[in-house]
C-alpha positions, 0 to 999 in steps of 0.5 A: 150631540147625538149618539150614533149606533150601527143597526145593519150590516152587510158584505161581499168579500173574497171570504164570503158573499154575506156579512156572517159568512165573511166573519165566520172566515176571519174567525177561522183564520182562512186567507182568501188570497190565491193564483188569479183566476180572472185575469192571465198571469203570464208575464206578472210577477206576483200572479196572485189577489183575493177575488170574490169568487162565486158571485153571480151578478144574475142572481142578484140583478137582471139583464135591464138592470146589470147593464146599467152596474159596473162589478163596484156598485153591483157588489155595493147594493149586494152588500147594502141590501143584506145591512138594511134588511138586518137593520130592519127599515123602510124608507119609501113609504115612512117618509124616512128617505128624505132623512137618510144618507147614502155615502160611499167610499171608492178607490178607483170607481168603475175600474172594469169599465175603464178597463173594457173601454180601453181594451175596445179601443186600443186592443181591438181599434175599436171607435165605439165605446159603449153609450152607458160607459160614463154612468158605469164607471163614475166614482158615484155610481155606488152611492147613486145606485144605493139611494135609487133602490131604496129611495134614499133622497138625503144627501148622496154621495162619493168619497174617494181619498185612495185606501182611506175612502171607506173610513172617511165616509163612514166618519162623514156619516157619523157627523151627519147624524151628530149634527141633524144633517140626516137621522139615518145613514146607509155608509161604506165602501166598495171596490172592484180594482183587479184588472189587468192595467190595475194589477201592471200599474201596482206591481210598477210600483213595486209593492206587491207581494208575490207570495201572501201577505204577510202583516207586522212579519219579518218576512213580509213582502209586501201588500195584496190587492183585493175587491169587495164591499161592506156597507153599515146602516148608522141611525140616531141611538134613541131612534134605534132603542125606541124602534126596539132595533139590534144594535151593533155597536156604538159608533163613538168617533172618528179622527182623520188627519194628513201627513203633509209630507210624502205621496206614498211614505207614511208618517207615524205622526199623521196616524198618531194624530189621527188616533188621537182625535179618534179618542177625543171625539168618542170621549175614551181614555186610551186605556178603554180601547182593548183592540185596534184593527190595523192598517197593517198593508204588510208593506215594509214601510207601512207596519213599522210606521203603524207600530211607532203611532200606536206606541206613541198614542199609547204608551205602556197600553200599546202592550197590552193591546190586540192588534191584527192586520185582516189584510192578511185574510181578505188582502187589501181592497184599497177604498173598500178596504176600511169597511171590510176591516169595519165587519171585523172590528164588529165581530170582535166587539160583539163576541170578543173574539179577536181575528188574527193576523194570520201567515205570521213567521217570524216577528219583526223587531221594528213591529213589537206589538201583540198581532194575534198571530195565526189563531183568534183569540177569545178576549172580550173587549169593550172598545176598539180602533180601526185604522184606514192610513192612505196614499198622499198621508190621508189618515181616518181612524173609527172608534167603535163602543160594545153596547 
């Protein structure tokens, strides 16, 4: 079985337009939650998100090409384009195309498209819909887009399992290189999920935050919606060392596992169970693992549940580990929300430096684990685990190795 390496990466999050930039924030601690500006807040009751702010799509795209790009797969090929210029590869004349993946994670798809169709029709009794609505909003789009512009002719596709896309694609990729199905991957996640029906439909649910978003914190309430997208180039570790490549980490396993049990209520033994797997299949006694990027929503179900899987998994480890939410940075960006967490649990393992959970007050005593509150903290660490636990109990766990 193959080992399997990340040798490119990019990003386009509420903290920055670019990978460095988005790390950079979260070392810093900066929190990009604030008042909306791109929708109206009157008559919602939290009023606040972290948007990408300051990004232009003409800047990246012209007028032919963005009618076809609906905000998900704009900031998806953003953020592609930056992780397969850091890997450094060419796939069109190489021939190496045909071997590449494209994978692509999602929540909700073309949710500002859906939004601008429904809005012509019912607002404005609007009949027409715009002709290229369907090719804009469909939840593939991101990775069609992706593997248009680089020429990626392997398999390409959609995962959409709610807030753990990213992490099952990424890990659907990582079994694609193991096994020979593809010898490079181009992998990730993206969303772009703040409308005004987005925003109502959550806030029906009533799990919203309406002041920040406050992690493992006695005083959280509740989770932040957020957009974005990080995208990774994953490739064979011989081809990647041969070809003299930077290589970022090793990307040891994945474990995925469903609760069966409740549509929205985590279960502590579903995100157990996917920890462990996680473990096993990257070959690491629990010990080795040194940081665990966190699900951690700041809901008032999610943190504690997350705490008792991590005590169960392990043990008298479970103190000595790091583990922070960087939901309490960039917010939650539902199925992009694993890759972003993934651009943090890089920085961590290439500087050992650990982000932190930042807006932290007081601690829960249902969530007594070491959250890195408030300030990054300077600790090297070899491996680390990051955590993606979604609506319906769909759970995806990524071991990652220093290199």
């Amino acid at each position: 079985m193959r080992r399997v390496v990340i040798t490119g990466q990019g990003a386009v999050t509420p903290l920055g337009l670019t990978c460095t930039a988005t790390w950079d924030a979260l070392k810093a601690g900066r929190c990009a939650i604030a008042p909306l500006q791109s929708l109206p807040r009157d008559g919602l009751r939290a009023g606040i998100a972290a948007e990408v702010r300051d990004f232009d799509p003409l800047q990246h795209f012209d007028e032919k090409r963005l009618i076809l790009l609906d905000r998900v797969s704009q900031f998806a090929l953003v953020a592609a384009r930056e992780a397969v210029a850091q890997a450094g590869l060419e796939f069109r004349a190489s021939g190496l195309g045909a071997r590449t993946a494209c994978i692509v994670g999602t929540g909700t798809g073309g949710e500002l498209t859906h939004d601008e169709a429904s809005r012509r029709m019912y607002a404005d009794n609007n009949p027409r819909v715009h002709p290229l609505t369907i090719v804009r909003a469909m939840a593939n789009a991101p990775a069609c887009q992706i593997s248009m512009e680089f020429g990626l002719t392997g398999p390409a596709f959609a995962v959409s399992s709610a807030c753990a896309s990213s992490n099952h694609a990424l890990a659907q990729a990582l079994q694609m290189i193991r096994c020979g199905m593809a010898d490079v991957a181009v992998a990730g996640g993206t969303e772009a999920c703040i409308s005004l029906s987005g925003v109502r439909a959550w806030e029906a649910m009533r799990v919203l935050a309406d002041d920040t978003c406050r992690p493992f914190c006695k005083q959280r309430r509740g989770l932040v919606l957020s957009e974005g997208a990080a995208l990774f180039v994953l490739e064979d570790y011989e081809s990647a060392r041969a070809r003299g490549a930077t290589i970022l980490a090793e990307f040891a396993g994945a474990g995925m596992s469903s609760d069966a049990g409740d549509i929205v209520y985590p279960k502590a033994e579903g995100a157990a169970g996917a920890m462990r797997l996680a473990l096993a299949d990257a070959g690491l006694a629990p010990e080795r693992i040194g940081y665990i990027n966190a699900h951690g929503t700041g809901t008032p179900a999610n943190d504690p549940t997350e705490t008792q899987a991590i005590r169960t998994v392990f043990g008298a480890h479970a103190d000595a580990l790091l583990v922070s939410s960087t939901k309490s940075m960039h917010g939650h960006a539902l199925g992009a929300a694993g890759a972003l967490e993934l651009v943090a649990t890089l920085g961590a393992l290439r500087e050992g430096v650990i982000p932190p959970t930042v807006n932290f007050l007081d601690p829960d005593p249902a969530c007594d684990l070491d959250y890195v509150p408030n300030t990054a903290r300077q600790q090297p660490v070899e491996c680390a685990l990051s955590n993606s636990f979604a609506f319906g109990g769909l759970n995806a766990v990524l071991a990652l190795r220093r290199i």
